[in-house]
VOZA-777217 format. One record per residue (C-alpha): x, y, z; residue in three letters; residue number from 0. Coordinates in nm, 2 decimals. Example, Ala and Ser with C-alpha at 12.3 -4.5 7.8 and 13.67 -1.06 7.14 Angstrom:
VOZA-777217
ATOM      px      py      pz  residuo  num
ATOM    1.23   -0.45    0.78      ALA    0
ATOM    1.37   -0.11    0.71      SER    1
end
This chain:
VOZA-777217
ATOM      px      py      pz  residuo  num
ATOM   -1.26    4.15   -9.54      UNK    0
ATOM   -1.10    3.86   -9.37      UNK    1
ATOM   -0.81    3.98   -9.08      UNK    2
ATOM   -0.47    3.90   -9.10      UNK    3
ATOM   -0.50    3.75   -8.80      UNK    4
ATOM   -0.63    3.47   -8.91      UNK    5
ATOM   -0.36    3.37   -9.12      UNK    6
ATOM   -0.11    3.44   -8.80      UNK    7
ATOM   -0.08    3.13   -8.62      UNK    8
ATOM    0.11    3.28   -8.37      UNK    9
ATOM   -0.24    3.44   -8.27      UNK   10
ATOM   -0.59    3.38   -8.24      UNK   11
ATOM   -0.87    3.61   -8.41      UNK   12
ATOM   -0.92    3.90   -8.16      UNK   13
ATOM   -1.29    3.80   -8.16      UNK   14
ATOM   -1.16    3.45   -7.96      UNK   15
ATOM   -0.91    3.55   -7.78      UNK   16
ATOM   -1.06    3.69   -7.49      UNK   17
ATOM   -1.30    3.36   -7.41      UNK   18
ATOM   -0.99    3.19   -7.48      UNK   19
ATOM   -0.77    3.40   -7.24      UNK   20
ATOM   -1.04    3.36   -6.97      UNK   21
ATOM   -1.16    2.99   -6.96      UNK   22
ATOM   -0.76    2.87   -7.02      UNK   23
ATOM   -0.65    2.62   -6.75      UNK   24
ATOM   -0.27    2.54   -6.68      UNK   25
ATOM   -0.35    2.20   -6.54      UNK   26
ATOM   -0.64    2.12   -6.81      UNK   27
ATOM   -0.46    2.20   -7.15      UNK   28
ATOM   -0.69    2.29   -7.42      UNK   29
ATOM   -0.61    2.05   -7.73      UNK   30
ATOM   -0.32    2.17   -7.94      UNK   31
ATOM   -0.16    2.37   -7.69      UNK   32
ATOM    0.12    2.15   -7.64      UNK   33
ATOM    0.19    2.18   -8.05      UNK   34
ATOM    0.13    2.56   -8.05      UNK   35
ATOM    0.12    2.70   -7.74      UNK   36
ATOM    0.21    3.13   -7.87      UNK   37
ATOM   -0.13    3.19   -7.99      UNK   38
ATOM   -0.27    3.09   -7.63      UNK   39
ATOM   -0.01    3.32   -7.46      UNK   40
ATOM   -0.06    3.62   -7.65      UNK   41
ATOM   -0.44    3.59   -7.57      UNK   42
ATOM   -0.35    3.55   -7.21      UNK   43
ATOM   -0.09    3.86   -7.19      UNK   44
ATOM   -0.35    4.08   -7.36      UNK   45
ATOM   -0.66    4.00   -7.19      UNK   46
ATOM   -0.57    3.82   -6.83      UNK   47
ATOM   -0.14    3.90   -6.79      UNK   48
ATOM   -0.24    3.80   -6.42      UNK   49
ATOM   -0.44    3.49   -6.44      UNK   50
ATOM   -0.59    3.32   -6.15      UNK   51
ATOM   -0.61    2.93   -6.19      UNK   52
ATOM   -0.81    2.70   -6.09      UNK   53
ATOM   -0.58    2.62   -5.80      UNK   54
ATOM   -0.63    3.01   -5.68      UNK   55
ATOM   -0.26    3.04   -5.81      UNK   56
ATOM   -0.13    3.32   -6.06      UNK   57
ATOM   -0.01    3.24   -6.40      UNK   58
ATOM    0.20    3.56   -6.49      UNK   59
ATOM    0.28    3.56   -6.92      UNK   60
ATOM    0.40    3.96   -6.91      UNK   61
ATOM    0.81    4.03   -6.95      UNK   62
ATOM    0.75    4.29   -6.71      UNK   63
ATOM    0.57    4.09   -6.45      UNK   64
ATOM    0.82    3.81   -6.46      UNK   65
ATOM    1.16    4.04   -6.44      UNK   66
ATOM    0.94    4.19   -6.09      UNK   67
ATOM    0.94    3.84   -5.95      UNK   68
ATOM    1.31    3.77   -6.03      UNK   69
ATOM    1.39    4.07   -5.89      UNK   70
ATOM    1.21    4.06   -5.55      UNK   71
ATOM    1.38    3.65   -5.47      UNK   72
ATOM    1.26    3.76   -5.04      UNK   73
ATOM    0.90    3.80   -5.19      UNK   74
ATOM    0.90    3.53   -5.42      UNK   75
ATOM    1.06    3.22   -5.28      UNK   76
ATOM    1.24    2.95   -5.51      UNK   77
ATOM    1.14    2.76   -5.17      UNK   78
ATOM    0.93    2.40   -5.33      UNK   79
ATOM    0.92    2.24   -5.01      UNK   80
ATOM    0.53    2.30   -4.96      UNK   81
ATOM    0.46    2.30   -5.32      UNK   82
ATOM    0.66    1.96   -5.38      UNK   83
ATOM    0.52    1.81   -5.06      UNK   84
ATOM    0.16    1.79   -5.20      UNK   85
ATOM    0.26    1.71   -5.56      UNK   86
ATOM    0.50    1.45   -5.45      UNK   87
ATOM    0.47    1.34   -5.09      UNK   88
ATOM    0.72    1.22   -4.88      UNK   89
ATOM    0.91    1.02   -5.21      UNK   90
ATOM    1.25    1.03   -5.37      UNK   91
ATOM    1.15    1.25   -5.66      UNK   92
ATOM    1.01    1.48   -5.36      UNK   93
ATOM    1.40    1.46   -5.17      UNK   94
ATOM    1.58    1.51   -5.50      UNK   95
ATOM    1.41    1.81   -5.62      UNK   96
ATOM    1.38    2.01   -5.30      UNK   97
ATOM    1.74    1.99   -5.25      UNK   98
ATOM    1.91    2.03   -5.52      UNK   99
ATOM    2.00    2.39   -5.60      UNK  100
ATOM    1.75    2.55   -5.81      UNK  101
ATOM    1.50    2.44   -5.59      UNK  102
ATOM    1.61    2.64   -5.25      UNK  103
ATOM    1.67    2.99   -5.09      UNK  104
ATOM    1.98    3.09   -4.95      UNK  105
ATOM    2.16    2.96   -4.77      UNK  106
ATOM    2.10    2.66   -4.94      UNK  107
ATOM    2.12    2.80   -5.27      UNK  108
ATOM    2.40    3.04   -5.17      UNK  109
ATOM    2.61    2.79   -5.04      UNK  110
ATOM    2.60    2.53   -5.31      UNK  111
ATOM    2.63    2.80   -5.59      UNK  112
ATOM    2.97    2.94   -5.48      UNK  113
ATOM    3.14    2.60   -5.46      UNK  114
ATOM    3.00    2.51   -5.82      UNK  115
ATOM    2.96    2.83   -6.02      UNK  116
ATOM    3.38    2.84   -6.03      UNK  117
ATOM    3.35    2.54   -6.28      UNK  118
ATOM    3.13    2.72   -6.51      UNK  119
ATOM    3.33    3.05   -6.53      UNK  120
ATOM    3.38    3.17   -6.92      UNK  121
ATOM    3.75    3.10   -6.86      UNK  122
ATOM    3.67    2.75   -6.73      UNK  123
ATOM    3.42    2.67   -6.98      UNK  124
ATOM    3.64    2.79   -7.27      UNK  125
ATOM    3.87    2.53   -7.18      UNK  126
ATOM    3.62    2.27   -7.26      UNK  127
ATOM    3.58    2.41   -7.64      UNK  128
ATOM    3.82    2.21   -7.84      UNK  129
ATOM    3.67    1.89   -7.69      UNK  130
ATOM    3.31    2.02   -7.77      UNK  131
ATOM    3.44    2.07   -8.10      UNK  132
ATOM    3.60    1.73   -8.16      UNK  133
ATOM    3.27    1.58   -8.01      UNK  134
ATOM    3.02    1.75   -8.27      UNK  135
ATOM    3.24    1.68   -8.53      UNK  136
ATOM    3.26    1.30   -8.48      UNK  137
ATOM    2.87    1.31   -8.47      UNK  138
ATOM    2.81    1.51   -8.76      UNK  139
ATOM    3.12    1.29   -8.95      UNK  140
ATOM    2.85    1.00   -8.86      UNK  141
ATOM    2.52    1.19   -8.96      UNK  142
ATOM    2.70    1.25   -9.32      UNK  143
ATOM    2.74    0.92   -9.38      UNK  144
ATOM    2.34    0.79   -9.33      UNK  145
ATOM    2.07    0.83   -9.52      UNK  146
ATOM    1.84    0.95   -9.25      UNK  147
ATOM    1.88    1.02   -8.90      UNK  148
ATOM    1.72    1.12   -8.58      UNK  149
ATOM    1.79    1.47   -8.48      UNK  150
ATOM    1.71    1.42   -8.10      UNK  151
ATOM    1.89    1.13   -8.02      UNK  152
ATOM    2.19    1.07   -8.27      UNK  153
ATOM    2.28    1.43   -8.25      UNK  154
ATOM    2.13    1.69   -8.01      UNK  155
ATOM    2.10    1.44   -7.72      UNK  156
ATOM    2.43    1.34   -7.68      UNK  157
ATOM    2.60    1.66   -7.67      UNK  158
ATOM    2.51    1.74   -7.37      UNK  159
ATOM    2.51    1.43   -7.21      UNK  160
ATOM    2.89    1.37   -7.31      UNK  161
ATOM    2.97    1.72   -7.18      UNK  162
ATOM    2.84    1.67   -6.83      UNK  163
ATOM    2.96    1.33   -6.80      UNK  164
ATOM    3.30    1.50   -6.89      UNK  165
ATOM    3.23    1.75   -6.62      UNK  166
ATOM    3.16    1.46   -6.35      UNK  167
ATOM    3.45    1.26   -6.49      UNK  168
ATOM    3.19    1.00   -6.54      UNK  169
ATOM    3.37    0.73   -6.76      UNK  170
ATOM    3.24    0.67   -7.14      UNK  171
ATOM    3.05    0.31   -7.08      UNK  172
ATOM    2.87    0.37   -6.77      UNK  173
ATOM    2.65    0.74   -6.97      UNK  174
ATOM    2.43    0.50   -7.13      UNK  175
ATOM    2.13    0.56   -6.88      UNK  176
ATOM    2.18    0.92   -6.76      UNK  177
ATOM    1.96    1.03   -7.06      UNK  178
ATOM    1.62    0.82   -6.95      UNK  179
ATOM    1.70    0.91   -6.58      UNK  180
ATOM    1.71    1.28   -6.65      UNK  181
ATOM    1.40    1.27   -6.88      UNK  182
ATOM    1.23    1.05   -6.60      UNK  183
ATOM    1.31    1.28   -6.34      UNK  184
ATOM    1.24    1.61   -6.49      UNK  185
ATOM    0.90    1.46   -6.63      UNK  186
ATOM    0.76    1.53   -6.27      UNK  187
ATOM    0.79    1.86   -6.29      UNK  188
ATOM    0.54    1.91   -6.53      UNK  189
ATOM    0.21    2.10   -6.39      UNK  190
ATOM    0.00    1.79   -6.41      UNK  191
ATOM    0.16    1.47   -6.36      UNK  192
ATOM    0.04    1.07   -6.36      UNK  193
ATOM    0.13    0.83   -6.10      UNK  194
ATOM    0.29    0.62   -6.34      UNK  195
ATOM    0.50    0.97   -6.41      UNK  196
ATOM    0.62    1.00   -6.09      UNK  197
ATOM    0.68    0.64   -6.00      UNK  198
ATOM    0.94    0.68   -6.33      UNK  199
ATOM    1.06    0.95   -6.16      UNK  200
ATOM    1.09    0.77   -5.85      UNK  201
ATOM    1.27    0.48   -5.97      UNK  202
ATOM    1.50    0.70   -6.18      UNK  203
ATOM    1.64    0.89   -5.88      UNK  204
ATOM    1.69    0.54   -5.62      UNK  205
ATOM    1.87    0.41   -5.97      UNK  206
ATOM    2.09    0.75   -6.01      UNK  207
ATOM    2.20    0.77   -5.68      UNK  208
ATOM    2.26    0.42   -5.64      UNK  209
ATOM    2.51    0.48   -5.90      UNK  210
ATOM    2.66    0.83   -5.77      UNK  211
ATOM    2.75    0.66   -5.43      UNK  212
ATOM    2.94    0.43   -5.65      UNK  213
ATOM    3.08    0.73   -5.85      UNK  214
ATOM    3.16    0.94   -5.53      UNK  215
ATOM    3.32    0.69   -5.33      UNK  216
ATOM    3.58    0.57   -5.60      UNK  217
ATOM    3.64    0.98   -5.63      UNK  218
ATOM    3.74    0.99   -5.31      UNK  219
ATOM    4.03    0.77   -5.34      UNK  220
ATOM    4.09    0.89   -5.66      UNK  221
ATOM    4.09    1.32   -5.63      UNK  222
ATOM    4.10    1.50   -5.99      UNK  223
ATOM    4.21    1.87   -6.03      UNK  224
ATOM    3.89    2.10   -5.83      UNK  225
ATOM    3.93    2.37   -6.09      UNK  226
ATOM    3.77    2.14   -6.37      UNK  227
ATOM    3.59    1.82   -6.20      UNK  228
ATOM    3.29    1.99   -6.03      UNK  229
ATOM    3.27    1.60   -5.83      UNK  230
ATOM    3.60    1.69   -5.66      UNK  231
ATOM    3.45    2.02   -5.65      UNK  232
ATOM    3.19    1.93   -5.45      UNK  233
ATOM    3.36    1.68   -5.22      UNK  234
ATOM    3.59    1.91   -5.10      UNK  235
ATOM    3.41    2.24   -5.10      UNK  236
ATOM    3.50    2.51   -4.97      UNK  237
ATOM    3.86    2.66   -4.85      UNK  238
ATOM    3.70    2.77   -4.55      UNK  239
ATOM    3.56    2.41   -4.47      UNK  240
ATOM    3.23    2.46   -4.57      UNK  241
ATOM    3.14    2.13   -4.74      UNK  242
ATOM    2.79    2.00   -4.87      UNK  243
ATOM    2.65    1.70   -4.67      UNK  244
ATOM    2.68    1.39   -4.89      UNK  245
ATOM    2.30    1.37   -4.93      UNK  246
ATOM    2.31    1.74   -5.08      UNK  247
ATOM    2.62    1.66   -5.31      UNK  248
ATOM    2.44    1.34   -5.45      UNK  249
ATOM    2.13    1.52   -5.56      UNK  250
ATOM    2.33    1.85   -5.68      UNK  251
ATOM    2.55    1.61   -5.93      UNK  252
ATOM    2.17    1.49   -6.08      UNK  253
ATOM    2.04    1.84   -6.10      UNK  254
ATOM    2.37    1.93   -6.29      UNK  255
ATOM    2.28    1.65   -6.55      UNK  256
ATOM    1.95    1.72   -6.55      UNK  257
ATOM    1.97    2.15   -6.58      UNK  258
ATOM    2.26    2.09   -6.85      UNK  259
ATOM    2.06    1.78   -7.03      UNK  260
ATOM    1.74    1.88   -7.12      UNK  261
ATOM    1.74    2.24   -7.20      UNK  262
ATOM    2.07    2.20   -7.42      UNK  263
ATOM    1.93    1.91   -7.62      UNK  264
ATOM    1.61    2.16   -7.64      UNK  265
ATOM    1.82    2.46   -7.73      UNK  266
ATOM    1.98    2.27   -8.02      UNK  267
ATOM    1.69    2.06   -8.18      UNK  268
ATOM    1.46    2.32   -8.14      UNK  269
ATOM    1.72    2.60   -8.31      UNK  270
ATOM    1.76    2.34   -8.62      UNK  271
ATOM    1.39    2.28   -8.64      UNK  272
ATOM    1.33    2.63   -8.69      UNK  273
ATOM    1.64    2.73   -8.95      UNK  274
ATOM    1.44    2.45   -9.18      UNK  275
ATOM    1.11    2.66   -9.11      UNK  276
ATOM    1.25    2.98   -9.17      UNK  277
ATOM    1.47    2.91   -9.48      UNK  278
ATOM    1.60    3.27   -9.54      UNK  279
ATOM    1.75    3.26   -9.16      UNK  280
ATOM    1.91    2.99   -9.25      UNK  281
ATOM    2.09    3.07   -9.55      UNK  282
ATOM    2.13    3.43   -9.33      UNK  283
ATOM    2.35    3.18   -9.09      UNK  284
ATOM    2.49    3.00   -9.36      UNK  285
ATOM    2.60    3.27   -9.55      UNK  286
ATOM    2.72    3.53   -9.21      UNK  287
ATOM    2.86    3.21   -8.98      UNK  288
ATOM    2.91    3.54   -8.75      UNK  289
ATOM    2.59    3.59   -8.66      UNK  290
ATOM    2.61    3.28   -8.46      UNK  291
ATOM    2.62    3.46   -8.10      UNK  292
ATOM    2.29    3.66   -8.21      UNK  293
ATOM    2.17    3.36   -8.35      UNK  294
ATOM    2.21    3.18   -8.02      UNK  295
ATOM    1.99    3.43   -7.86      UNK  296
ATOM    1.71    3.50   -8.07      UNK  297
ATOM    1.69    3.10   -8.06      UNK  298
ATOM    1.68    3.09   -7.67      UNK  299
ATOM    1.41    3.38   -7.72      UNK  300
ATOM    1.19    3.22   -7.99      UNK  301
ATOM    1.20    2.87   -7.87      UNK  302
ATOM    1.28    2.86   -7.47      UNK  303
ATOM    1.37    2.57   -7.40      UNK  304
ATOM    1.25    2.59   -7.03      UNK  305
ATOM    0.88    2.79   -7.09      UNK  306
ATOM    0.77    2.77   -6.70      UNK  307
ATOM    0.90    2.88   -6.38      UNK  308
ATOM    0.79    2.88   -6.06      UNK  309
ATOM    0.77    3.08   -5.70      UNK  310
ATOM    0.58    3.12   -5.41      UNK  311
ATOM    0.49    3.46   -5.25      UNK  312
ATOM    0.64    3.44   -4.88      UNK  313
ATOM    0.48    3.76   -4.79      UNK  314
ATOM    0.16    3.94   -4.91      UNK  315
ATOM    0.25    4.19   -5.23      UNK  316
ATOM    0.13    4.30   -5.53      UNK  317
ATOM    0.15    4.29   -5.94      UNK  318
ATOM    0.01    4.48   -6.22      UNK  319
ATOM   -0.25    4.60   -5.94      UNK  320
ATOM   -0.33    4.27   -5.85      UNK  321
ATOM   -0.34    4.11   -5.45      UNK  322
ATOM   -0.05    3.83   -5.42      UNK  323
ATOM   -0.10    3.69   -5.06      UNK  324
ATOM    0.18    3.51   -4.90      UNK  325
ATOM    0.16    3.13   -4.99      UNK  326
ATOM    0.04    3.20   -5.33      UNK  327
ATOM    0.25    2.98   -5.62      UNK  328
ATOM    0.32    3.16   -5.91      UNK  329
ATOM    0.40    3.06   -6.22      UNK  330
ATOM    0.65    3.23   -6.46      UNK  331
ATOM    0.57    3.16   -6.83      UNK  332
ATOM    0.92    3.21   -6.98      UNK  333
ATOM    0.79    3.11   -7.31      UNK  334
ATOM    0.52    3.42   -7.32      UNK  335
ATOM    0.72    3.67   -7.19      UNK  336
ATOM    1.02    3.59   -7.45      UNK  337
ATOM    0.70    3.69   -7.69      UNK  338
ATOM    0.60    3.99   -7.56      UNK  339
ATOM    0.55    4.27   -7.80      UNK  340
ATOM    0.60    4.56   -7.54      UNK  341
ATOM    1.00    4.44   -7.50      UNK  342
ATOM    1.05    4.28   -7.88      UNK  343
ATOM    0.93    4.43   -8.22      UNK  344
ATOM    0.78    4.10   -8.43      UNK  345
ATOM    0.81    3.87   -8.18      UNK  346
ATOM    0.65    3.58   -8.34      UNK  347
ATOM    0.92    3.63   -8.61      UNK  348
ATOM    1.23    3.43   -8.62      UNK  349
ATOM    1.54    3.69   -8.65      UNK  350
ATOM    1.88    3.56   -8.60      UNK  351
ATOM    2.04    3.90   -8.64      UNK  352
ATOM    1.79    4.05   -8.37      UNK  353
ATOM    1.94    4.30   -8.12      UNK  354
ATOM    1.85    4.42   -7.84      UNK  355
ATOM    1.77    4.01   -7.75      UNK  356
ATOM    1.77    4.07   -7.33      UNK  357
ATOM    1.51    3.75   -7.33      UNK  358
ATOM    1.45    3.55   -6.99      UNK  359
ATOM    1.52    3.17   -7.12      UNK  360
ATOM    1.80    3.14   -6.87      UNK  361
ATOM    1.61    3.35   -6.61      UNK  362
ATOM    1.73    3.66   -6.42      UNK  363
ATOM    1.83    3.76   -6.04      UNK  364
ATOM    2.02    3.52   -5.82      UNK  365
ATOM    1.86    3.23   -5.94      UNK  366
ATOM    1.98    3.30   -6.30      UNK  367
ATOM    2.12    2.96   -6.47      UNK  368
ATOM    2.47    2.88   -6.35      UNK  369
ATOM    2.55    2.69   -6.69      UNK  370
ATOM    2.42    2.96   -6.92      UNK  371
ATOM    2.80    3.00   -7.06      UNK  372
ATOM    2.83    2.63   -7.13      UNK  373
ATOM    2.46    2.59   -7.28      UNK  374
ATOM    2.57    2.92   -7.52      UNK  375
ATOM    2.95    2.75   -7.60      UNK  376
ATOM    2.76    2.38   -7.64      UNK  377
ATOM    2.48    2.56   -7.90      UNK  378
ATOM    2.69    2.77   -8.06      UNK  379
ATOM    2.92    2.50   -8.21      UNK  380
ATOM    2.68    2.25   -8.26      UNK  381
ATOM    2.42    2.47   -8.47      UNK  382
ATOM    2.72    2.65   -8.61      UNK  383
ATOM    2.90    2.33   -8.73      UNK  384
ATOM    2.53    2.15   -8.83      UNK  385
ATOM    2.45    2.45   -9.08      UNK  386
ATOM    2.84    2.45   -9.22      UNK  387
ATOM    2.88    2.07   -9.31      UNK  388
ATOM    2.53    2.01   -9.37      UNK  389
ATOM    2.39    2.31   -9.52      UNK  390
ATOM    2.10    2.11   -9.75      UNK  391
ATOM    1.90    1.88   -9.43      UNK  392
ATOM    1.58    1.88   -9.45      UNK  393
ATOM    1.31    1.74   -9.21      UNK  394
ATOM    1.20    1.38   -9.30      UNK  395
ATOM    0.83    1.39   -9.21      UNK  396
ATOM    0.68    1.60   -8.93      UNK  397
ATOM    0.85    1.64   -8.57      UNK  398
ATOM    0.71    1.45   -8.29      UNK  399
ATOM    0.67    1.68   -8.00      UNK  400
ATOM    0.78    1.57   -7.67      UNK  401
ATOM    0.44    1.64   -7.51      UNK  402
ATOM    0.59    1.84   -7.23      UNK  403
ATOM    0.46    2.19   -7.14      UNK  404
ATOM    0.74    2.29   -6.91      UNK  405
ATOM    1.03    2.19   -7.12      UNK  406
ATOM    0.99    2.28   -7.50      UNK  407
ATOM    1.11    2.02   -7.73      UNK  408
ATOM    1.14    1.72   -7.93      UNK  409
ATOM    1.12    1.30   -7.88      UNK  410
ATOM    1.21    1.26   -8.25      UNK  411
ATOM    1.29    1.45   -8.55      UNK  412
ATOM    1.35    1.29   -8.85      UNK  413
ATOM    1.67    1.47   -9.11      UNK  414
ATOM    1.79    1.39   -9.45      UNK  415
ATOM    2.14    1.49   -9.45      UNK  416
ATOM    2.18    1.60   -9.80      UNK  417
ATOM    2.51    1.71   -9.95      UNK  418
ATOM    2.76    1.79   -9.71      UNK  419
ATOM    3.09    1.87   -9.68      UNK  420
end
């Protein structure tokens, strides 16, 4: 009798699984893992949850084990100084990402949090709906009128990108390169780069700041309303004084392009991808346009758009009965844990009406995502309105994968519109 399991391909046969679980390598990929990497996690979880690599690191794919390491941010530093130092040396990529936010303790973090987070409240970012609105509408009024068209960049892309640039009052003609530098810059943060990668990288940040100086110094004579410009925001700071030094408010305006670019387009590609490969949760959607909030989450959960996150153990500690001396790196598969059968029943099934959904795709602790409202507000209308107008597109071919472990998504996916409305 042949197992189910075989037919699961969310899983490999139990007879595989452990060899698999045991010779897997972070930074030497077996082949297809990129394509399909659930079946490798689930081996992982069940058979090594606390896997040394290669690099005597720990590769933790348990929701347990990764909600500990949220919750402990003085044992488990957000700190990539040393880490970034060897990866990147003494470069631009290596200035950018060790001081923009996500990438620090406090007071770093602390202090450049509070004079952003005020733009991203749910009363700020509600105020940003009707133009969200307005801009999927105009796209989707264009996608209805081709006979085929790119997912990724004619749609999903450029929500995002628009919405930031809004954020940063960044006028309309000068957004046409924030896309490549953002996909340039956060292609070094994969767990095994090129040199050609990080000189991308490299040449993307000199290019981006280069044009932030620009961007800053005409805000300066020109001050918009604090409350809704997070540039102004961050020129002035605080009302006690406490400002950002201009090196820290250059590379904190990329990492809000970047944080808000990537993971949204992810979020919405990856959400439309999978209503066309589970048809009866899409016509769920179709049919119950309420379920869109649940929707949103089971998406986040099923497909994270971020799968990796990262620490460093600052003092010696423990998991799962398992030494963690200080200076360890630790790795945080968001993508297994949002899997996990011990915290969600069927969790290789797609379930749009799935509650509880407490998944860690934006993380958890201090260091959860500061733009988590906007990504939900951003998804929400643009999977909503997709699924309304254009209930019958279908995929035109296979998806190309973007080849990326760290950030799950798409370089191109292909749509026939069909009949819309």
């Amino acid at each position: 009798m042949i197992s189910a399991e075989m037919h699961d391909p969310a899983r490999f046969h139990r007879s595989e699984a452990p060899t698999i679980a045991r010779e897997f390598d972070l930074f030497n990929l077996p082949h297809g893992f990129v394509e399909n990497p659930y079946p490798y996690y689930h081996a992982l979880r069940e058979y090594e949850p606390i896997k040394r690599l290669t690099d005597e690191s720990i590769l933790l794919t348990k929701y347990a084990d990764l909600l500990r390491v949220y919750k402990q941010p003085t044992v488990f530093s957000s700190d990539k100084k040393v880490e970034f130092g060897c990866k990147f040396s003494r470069t631009p990529t290596y200035e950018h990402h060790t001081t923009s936010l996500v990438f620090n303790d406090p007071p770093i973090h602390t202090q450049t949090r509070s004079i952003i987070q005020r733009a991203f409240t749910p009363r700020a970012v509600s105020t940003m709906e009707q133009g969200i609105n307005k801009l999927v509408d105009d796209l989707i009024d264009k996608l209805g009128e081709s006979t085929r068209f790119d997912l990724v960049e004619d749609f999903a892309a450029a929500i995002p990108v628009n919405v930031i640039g809004n954020l940063l009052a960044i006028p309309d003609d000068d957004r046409g390169s924030l896309r490549g530098w953002s996909l340039a810059i956060l292609g070094a943060l994969e767990p095994e780069i090129s040199s050609q990668t990080l000189e991308k990288s490299n040449i993307a940040v000199r290019e981006f700041l280069d044009f932030l100086r620009d961007l800053v110094a005409d805000r300066r004579c020109h001050i918009l309303d604090p409350e809704f410009d997070i540039l102004t925001r961050l020129i002035k700071g605080e009302p006690n004084g406490e400002r950002l030094s201009e090196q820290a408010l250059l590379h904190n305006c990329i990492f809000l392009l970047n944080a808000g670019h990537e993971t949204t387009t992810n979020l919405i590609t990856n959400a439309l991808v999978s209503l066309s490969e589970w048809p009866e949760e899409k016509e769920k959607l179709i049919s119950a346009p309420d379920l869109i909030d649940t929707a949103i989450n089971e998406f986040l959960r099923f497909e994270s758009s971020n799968q990796l996150g990262n620490r460093r153990a600052v003092r010696d500690s423990g998991i799962g009965g398992i030494e963690i001396l200080a200076g360890t790196p630790v790795t945080l598969c968001i993508g297994a844990a949002n899997r996990d059968p011990e915290r969600f029943e069927n969790p290789d099934v797609l379930d749009i009406s799935r509650k509880p959904n407490q998944h860690l795709a934006f993380g958890s602790g201090p260091h959860a995502c500061l733009g988590n409202n906007l990504a939900r507000l951003e998804g929400r209308i643009a999977i909503a309105r997709f699924v309304e107008r254009l209930p019958n597109y279908e995929l035109a071919g296979l998806p190309q994968r973007s080849g990326r472990v760290r950030f799950r998504g798409y370089t191109r996916v292909l749509v026939y519109p069909g009949v819309h409305s």
